[in-house]
C-alpha positions in Angstrom: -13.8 -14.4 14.4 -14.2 -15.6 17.7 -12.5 -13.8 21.1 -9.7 -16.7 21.4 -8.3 -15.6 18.2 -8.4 -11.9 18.6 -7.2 -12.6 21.8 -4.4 -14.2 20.7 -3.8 -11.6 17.8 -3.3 -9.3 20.7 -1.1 -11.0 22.6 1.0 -11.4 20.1 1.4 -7.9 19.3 1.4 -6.9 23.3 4.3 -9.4 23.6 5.9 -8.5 20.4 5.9 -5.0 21.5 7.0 -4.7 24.9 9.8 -7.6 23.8 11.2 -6.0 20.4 9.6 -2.5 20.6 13.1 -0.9 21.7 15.1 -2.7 18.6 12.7 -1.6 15.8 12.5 2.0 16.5 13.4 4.5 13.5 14.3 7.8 14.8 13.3 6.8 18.4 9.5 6.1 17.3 8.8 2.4 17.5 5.1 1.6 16.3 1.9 1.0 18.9 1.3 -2.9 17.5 -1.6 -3.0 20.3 -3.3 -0.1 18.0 -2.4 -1.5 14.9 -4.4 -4.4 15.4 -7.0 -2.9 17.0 -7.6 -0.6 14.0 -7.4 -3.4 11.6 -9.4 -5.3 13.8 -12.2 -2.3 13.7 -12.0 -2.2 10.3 -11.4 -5.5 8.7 -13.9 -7.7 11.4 -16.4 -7.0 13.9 -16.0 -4.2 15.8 -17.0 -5.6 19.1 -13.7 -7.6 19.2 -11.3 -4.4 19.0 -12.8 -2.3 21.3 -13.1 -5.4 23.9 -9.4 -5.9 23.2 -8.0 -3.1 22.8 -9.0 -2.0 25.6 -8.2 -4.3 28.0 -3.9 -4.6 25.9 -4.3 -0.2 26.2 -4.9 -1.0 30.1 -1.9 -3.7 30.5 0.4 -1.5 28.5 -0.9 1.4 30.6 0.1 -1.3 34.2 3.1 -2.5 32.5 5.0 0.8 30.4 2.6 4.3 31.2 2.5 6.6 34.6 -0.7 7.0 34.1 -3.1 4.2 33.9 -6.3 4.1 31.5 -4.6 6.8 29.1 -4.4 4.1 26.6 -6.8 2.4 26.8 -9.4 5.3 26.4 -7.3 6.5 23.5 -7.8 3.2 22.1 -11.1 3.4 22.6 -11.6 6.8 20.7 -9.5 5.1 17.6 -11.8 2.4 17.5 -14.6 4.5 17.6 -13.3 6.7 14.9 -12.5 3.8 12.5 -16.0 2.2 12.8 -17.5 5.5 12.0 -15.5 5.4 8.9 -15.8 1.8 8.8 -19.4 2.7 6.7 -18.2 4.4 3.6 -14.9 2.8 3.0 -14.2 -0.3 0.8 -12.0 -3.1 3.0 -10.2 -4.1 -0.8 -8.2 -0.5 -0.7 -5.5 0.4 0.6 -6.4 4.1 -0.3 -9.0 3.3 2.6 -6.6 1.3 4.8 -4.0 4.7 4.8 -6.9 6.8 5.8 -8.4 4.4 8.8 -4.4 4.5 9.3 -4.2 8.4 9.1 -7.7 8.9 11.3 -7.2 6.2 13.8 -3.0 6.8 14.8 -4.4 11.2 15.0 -7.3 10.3 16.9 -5.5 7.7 19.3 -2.5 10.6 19.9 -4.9 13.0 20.2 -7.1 11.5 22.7 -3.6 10.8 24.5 -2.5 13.8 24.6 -5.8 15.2 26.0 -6.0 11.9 28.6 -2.2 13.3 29.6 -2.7 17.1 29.4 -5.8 16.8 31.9 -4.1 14.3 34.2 -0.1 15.5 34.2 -0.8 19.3 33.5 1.7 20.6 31.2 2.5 17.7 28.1 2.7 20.1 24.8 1.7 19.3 22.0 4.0 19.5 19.4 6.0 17.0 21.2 3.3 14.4 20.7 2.7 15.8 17.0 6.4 15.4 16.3 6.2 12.0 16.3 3.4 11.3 13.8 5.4 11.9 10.9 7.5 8.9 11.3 4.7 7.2 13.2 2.3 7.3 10.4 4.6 5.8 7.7 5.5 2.8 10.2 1.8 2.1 11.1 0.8 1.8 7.4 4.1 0.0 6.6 2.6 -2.4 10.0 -0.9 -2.5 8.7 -0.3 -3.0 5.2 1.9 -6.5 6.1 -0.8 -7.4 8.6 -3.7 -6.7 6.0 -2.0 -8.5 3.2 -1.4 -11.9 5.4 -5.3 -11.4 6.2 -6.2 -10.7 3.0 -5.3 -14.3 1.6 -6.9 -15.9 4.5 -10.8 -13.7 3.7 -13.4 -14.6 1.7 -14.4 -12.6 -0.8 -18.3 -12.5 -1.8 -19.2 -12.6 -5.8 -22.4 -10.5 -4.9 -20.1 -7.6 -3.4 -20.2 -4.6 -5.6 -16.8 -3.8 -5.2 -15.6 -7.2 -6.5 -18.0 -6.6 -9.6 -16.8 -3.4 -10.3 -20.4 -2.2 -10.5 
């Protein structure tokens, strides 16, 4: 995959977001798109392309929606690295491992935000931030899933993979 396209991946979901983020919330949580693709992008293609990208979209989300800017972007960043560190021992066919890149990559990007804001703002507690995940988590896999099953039609799959075999 080539910049231009993960570029325009992101833009999508940037535009996507900030345009219909407000109309698609459940219980007030509306899903991070930019992070969702960023994960999948970690850990369905190289992983040069998601941190490039999702750091830049985490800074223009942080210019266009944050009070603080670089939070997201960093936290991004620490999601990314996170899912290519997993990105080793998982299978890309499962979605067993897409729900934990989904689980690891959503608690270390919320984590990493919370510290980002706790270190810049002062007081931001915690089980604010952790209140969220429950309904965040569902609606990032739910976002993930649709994303990886479009993809998944569109990849090649190797004959000389084990996990194809089923050796």
């Amino acid at each position: 995959m080539k910049y231009r396209y993960a570029f325009l991946f992101f833009s999508a979901a940037f535009l996507f977001q900030s345009a219909l983020a407000g109309h698609l919330a459940v219980f007030g949580v509306a899903p991070n798109l930019v992070l969702c693709t960023a994960l999948l992008f970690a850990f369905l293609y190289d992983v040069k392309y998601a941190f490039v990208m999702g750091v830049v979209f985490g800074l223009l989300l942080d210019l266009c929606f944050s009070q603080l800017a670089g939070a997201a972007s960093l936290s991004c960043l620490a999601a990314v690295l996170a899912v290519s560190l997993l990105k080793r021992s998982w299978a890309r066919d499962s979605f067993l491992s897409l729900f934990i890149v989904c689980i690891a990559g959503t608690g270390c990007y919320y984590l990493a935000y919370w510290l980002i804001l706790f270190a810049a703002a002062g007081y931001y507690p915690f089980l604010s931030m952790a209140a969220l995940l429950p309904v965040l988590l569902p609606y990032h896999f739910t976002v993930m899933v649709l994303f990886y099953l479009a993809e998944r039609r569109s990849s090649a799959r190797h004959p000389q993979d084990r996990y194809i075999r089923g050796v």
